[in-house]
RODO-484916 format. One line per field, with one value per atom (N, C-alpha, C): residue number from 1; y negated, z negated, x; atom name; residue in one letter. Coordinates in steps of 0.2 Angstrom, whole numbers. Atoms other than C-alpha are relative to their C-alpha. Example, Ala and Ser with C-alpha at 12.3 -4.5 7.8 and 13.67 -1.06 7.14 Angstrom:
RODO-484916
num = [1/1/1/2/2/2]
y = [6/22/-6/6/5/-5]
z = [0/-39/0/1/-36/-3]
x = [4/62/4/-4/68/-4]
atomo = [N/CA/C/N/CA/C]
residuo = [A/A/A/S/S/S]
//
This chain:
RODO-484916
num = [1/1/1/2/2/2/3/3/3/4/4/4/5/5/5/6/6/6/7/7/7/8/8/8/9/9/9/10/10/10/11/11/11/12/12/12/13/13/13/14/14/14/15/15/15/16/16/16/17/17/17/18/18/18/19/19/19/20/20/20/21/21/21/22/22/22/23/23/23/24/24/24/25/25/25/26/26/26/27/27/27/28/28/28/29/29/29/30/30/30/31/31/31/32/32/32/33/33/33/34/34/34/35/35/35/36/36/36/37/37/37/38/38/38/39/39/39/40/40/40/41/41/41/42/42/42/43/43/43/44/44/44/45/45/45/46/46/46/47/47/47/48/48/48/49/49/49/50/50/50/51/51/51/52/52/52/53/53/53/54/54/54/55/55/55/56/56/56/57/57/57/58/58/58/59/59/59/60/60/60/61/61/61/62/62/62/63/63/63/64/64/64/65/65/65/66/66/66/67/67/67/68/68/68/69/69/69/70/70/70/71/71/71/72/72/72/73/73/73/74/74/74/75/75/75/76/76/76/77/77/77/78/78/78/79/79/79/80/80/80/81/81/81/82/82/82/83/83/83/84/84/84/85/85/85/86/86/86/87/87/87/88/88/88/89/89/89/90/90/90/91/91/91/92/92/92/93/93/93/94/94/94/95/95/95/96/96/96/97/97/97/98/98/98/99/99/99/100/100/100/101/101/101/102/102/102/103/103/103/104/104/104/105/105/105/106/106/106/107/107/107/108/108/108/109/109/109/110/110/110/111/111/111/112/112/112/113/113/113/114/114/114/115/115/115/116/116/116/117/117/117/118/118/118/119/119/119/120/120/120/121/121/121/122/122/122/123/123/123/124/124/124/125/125/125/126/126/126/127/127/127/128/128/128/129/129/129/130/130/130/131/131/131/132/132/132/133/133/133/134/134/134/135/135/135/136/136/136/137/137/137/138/138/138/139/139/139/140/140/140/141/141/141/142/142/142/143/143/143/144/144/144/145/145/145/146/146/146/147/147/147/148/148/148/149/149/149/150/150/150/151/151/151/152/152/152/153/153/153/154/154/154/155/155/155/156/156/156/157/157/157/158/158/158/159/159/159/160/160/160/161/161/161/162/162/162/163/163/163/164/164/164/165/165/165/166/166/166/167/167/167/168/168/168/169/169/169/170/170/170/171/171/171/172/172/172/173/173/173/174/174/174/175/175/175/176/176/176/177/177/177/178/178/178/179/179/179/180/180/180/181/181/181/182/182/182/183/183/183/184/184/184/185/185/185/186/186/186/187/187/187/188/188/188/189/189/189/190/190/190]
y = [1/-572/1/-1/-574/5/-4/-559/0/1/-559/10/-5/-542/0/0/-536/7/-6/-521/0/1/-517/0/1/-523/-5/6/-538/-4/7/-555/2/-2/-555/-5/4/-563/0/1/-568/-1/-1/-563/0/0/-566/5/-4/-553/1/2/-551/5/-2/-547/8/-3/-534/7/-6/-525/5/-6/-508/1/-2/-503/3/-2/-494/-9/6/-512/-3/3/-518/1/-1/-507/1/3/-509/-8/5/-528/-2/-3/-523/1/-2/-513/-6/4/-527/-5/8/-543/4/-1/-532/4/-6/-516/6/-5/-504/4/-5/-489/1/-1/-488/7/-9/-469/-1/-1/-471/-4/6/-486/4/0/-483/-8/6/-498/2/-3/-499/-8/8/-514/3/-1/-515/8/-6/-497/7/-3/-489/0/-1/-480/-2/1/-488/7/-5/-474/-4/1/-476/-1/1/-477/3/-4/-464/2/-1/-459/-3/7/-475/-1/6/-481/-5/6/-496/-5/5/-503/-4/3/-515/-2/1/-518/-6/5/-530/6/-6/-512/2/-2/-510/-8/5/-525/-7/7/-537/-4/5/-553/-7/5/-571/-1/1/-572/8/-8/-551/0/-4/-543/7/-9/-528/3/-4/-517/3/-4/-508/4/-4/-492/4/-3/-485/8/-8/-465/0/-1/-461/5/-1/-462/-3/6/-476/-4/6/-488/-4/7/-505/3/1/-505/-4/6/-516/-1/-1/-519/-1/1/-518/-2/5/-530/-2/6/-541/-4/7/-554/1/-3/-543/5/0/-536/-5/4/-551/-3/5/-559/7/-6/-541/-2/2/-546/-6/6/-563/1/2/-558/-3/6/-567/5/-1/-562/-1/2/-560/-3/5/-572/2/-5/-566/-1/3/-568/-5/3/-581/3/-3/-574/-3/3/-585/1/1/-585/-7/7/-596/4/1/-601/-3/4/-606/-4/4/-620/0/-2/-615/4/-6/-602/2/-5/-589/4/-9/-579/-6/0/-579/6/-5/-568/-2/1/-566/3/-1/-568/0/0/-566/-6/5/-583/2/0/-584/-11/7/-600/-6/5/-609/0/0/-605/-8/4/-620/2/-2/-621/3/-3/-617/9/-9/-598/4/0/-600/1/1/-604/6/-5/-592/9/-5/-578/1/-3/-580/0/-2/-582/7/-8/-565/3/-2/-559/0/0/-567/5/-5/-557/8/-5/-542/2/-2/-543/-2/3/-550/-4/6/-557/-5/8/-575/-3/2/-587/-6/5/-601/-3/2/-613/2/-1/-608/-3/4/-622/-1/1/-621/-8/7/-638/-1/0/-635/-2/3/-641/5/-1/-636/-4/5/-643/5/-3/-639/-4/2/-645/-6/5/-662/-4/2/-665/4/-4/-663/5/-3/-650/-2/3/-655/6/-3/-643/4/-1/-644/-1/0/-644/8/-5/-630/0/0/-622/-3/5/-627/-7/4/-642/-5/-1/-642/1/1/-637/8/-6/-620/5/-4/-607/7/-4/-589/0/-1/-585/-7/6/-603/1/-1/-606/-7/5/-615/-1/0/-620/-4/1/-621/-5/8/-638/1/2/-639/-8/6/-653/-3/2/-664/-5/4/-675/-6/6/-692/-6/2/-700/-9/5/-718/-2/1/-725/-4/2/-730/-7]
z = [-3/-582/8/-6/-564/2/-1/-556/8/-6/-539/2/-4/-527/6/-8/-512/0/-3/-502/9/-6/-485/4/-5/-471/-1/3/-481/-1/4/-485/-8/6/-504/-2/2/-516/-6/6/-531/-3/3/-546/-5/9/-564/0/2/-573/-8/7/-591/-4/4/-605/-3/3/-611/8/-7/-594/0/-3/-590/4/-7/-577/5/-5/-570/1/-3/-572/6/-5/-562/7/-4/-550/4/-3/-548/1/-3/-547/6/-6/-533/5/-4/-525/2/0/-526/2/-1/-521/9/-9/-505/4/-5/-501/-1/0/-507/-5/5/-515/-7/5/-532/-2/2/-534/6/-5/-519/-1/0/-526/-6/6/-537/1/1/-544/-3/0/-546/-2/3/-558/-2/1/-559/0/-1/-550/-2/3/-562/1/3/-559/-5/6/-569/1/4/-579/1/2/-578/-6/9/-596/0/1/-595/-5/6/-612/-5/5/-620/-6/4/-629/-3/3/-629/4/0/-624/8/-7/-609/4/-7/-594/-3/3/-605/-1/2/-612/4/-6/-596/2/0/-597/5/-4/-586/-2/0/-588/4/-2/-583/8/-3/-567/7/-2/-563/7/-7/-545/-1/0/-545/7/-3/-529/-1/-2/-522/6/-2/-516/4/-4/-502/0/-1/-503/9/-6/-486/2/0/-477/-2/3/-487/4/-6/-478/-5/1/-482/1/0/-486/0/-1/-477/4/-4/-472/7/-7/-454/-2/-3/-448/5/-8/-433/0/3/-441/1/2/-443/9/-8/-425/4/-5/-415/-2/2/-426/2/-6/-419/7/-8/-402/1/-4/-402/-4/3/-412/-5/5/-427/-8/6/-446/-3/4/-457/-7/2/-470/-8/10/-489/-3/8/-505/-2/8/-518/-5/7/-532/-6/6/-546/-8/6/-564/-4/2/-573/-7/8/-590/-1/6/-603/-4/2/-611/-7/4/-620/-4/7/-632/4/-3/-628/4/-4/-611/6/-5/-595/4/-6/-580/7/-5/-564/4/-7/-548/7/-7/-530/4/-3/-519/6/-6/-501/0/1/-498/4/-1/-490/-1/5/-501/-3/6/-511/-7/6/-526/-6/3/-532/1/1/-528/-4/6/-543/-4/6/-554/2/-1/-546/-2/2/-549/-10/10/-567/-3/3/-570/2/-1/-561/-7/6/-573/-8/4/-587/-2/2/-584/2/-2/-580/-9/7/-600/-1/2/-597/-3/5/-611/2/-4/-603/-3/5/-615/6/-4/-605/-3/2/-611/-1/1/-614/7/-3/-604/6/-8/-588/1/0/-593/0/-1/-586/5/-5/-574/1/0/-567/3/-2/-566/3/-4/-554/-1/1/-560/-2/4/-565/2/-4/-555/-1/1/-558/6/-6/-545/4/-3/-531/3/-2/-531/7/-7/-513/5/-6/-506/-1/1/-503/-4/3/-512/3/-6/-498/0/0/-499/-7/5/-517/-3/0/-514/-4/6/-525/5/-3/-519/-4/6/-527/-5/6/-543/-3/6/-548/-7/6/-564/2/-2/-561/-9/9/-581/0/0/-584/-9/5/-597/-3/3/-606/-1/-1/-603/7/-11/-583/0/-3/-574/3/-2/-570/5/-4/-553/1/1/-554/10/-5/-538/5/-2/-524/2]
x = [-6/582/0/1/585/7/-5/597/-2/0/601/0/-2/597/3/-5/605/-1/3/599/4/-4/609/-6/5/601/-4/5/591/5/-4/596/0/-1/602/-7/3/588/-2/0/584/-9/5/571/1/1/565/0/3/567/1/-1/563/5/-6/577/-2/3/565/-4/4/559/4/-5/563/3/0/572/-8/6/556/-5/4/548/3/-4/561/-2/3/557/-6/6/539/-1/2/540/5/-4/552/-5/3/540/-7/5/526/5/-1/538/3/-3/547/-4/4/536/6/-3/550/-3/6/540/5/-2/548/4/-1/549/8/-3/562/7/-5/573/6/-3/588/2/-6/598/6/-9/616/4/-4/622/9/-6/642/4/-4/647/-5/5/632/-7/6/616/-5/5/602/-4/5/594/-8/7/573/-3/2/571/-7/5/558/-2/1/560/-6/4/548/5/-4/564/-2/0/559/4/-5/574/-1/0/575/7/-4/586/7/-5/598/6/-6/606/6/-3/612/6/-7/624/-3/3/611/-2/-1/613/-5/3/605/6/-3/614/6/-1/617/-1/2/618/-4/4/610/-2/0/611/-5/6/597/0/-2/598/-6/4/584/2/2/580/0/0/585/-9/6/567/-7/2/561/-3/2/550/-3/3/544/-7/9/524/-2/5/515/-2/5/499/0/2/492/-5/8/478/0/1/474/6/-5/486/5/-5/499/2/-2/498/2/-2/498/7/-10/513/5/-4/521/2/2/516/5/-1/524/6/-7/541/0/0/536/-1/0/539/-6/6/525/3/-3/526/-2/1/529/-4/2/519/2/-4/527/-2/-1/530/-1/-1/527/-3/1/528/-5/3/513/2/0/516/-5/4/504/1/-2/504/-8/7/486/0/-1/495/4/-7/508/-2/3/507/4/-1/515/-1/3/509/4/-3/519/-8/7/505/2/-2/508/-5/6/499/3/-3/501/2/-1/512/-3/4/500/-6/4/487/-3/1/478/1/-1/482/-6/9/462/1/0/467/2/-1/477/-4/3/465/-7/6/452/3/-3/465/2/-1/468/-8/9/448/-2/2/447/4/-2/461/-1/5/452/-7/5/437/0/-3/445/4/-3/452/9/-10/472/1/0/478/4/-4/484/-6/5/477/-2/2/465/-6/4/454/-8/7/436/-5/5/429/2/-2/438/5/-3/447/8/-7/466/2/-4/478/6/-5/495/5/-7/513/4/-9/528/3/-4/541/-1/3/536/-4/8/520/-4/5/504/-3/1/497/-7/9/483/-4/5/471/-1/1/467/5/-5/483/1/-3/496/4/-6/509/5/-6/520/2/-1/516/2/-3/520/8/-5/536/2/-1/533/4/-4/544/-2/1/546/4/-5/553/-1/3/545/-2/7/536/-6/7/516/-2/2/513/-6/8/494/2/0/491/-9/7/475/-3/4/463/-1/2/460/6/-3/468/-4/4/461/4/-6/470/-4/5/464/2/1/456/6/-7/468/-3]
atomo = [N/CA/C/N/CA/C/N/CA/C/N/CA/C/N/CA/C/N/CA/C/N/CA/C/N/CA/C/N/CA/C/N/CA/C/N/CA/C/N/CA/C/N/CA/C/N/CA/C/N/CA/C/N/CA/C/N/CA/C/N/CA/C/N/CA/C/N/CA/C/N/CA/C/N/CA/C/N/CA/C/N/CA/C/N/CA/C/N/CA/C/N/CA/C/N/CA/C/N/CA/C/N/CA/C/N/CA/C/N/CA/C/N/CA/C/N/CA/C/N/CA/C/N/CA/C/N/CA/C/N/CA/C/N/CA/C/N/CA/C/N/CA/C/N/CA/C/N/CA/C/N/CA/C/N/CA/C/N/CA/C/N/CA/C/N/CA/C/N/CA/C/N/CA/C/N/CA/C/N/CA/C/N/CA/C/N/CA/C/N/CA/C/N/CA/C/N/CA/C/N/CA/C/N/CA/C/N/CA/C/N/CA/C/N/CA/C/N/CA/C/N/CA/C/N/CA/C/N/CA/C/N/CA/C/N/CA/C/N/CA/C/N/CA/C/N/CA/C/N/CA/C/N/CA/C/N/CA/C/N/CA/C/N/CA/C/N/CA/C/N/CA/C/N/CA/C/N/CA/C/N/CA/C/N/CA/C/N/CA/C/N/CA/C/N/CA/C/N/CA/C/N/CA/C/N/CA/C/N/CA/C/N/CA/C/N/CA/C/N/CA/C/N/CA/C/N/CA/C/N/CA/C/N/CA/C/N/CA/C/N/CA/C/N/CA/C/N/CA/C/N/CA/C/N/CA/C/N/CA/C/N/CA/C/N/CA/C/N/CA/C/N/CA/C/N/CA/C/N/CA/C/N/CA/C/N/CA/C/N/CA/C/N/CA/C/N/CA/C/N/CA/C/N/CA/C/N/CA/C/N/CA/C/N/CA/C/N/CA/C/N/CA/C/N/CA/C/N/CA/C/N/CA/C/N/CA/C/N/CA/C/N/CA/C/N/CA/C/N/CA/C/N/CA/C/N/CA/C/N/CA/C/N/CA/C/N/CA/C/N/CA/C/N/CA/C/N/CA/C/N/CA/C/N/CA/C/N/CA/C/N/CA/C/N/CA/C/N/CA/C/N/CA/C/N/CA/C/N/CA/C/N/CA/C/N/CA/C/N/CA/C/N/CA/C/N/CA/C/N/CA/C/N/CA/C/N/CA/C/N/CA/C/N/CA/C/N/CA/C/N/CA/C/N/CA/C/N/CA/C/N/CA/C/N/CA/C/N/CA/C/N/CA/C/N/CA/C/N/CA/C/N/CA/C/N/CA/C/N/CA/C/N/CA/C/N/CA/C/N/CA/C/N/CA/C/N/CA/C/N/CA/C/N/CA/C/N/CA/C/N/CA/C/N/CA/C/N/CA/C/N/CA/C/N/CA/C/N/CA/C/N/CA/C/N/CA/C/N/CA/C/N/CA/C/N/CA/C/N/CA/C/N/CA/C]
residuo = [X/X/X/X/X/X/X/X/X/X/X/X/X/X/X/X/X/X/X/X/X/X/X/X/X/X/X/X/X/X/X/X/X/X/X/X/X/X/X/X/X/X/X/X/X/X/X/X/X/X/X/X/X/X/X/X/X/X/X/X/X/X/X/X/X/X/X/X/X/X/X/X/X/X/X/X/X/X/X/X/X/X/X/X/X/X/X/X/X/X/X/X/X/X/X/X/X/X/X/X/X/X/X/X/X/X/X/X/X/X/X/X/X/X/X/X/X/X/X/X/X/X/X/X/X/X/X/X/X/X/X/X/X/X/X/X/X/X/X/X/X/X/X/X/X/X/X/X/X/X/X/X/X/X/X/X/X/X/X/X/X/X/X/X/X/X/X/X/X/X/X/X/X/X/X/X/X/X/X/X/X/X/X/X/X/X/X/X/X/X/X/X/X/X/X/X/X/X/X/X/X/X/X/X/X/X/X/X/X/X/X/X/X/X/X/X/X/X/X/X/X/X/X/X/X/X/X/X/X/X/X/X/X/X/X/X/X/X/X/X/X/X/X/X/X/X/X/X/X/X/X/X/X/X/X/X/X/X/X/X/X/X/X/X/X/X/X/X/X/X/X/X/X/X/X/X/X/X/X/X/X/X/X/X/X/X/X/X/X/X/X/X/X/X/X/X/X/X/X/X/X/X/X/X/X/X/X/X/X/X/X/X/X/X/X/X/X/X/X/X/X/X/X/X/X/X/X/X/X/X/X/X/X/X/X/X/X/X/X/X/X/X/X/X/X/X/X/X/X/X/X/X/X/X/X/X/X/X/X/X/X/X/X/X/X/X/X/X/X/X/X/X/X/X/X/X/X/X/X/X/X/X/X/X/X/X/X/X/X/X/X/X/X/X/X/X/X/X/X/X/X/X/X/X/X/X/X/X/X/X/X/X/X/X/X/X/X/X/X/X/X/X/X/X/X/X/X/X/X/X/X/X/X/X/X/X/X/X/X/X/X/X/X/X/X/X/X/X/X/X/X/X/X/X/X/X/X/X/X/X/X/X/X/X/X/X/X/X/X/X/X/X/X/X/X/X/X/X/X/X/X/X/X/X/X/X/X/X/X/X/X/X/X/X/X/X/X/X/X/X/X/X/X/X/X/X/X/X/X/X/X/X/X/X/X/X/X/X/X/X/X/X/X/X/X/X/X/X/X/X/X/X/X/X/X/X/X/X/X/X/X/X/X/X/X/X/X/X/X/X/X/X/X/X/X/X/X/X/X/X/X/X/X/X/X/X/X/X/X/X]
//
């Protein structure tokens, strides 16, 4: 379900979040889409503190009254800073006034069995960084089911994906879904 955040000082924006995630999940894919250290965030749906669900209840972030469509307020520990790296890259775009340019966030579904896995790409990425990131995942043991033979593709929304372009050029955004298809694609000569 997508819920819309809002943190003072930040444009509002919006994330999948599953009907089953804990508040603390919340939280850390928080800390991984903004750089807000999790330990340090509360959230605050409808006037109310969300509890971390430290217990191992079980139960997920629905309990709390979140909905397909929810605000949820986000609350920085006076102190809190943004996490993100320094490099060369990251200096000079310093240098000249310029924003560094976020992750996308996108959810791939399976179309090869049951699984979806939320992955971070850089939006001008090729789309091959995809499929080199779930073959690491794969060999690293994540259950994300994927053909044996290497023989898949992906759709945005109702195009096949090229490979060697970008996401951008793709049109993917964060909070997309990239659905992995079993079998190839054959583009007939132009």
């Amino acid at each position: 379900m997508d819920v819309t955040f809002v943190c003072s000082g930040e444009e509002a924006f919006k994330m999948e979040v599953g009907y089953f995630d804990t508040v603390q999940d919340v939280k850390e894919k928080l800390q991984s889409r903004r750089g807000w250290p999790a330990a340090a965030t509360s959230l605050i749906h409808n006037g109310a503190v969300l509890d971390d669900d430290v217990d191992g209840g079980g139960s997920g972030i629905e309990r709390h009254g979140v909905v397909e469509g929810s605000v949820i307020h986000v609350a920085l520990l006076d102190g809190a800073q943004h996490q993100q790296p320094q490099n060369k890259r990251t200096e000079k775009r310093k240098r000249r006034g310029e924003a560094a340019p976020l992750p996308l966030r996108v959810t791939v579904v399976s179309r090869c069995g049951e699984g979806r896995m939320e992955v971070a790409v850089g939006a001008r990425a090729a789309v091959s960084v995809l499929r080199a990131e779930l073959e690491r995942a794969r060999g690293v043991g994540a259950p994300f089911p994927l053909p044996r033979d290497g023989a898949y593709f992906f759709i945005h929304g109702q195009s096949v994906m090229d490979e060697s372009r970008s996401f951008e050029w793709h049109g993917v955004a964060t909070g997309d879904e990239v659905v992995v298809f079993d079998g190839s694609v054959t583009r007939n000569p132009a």
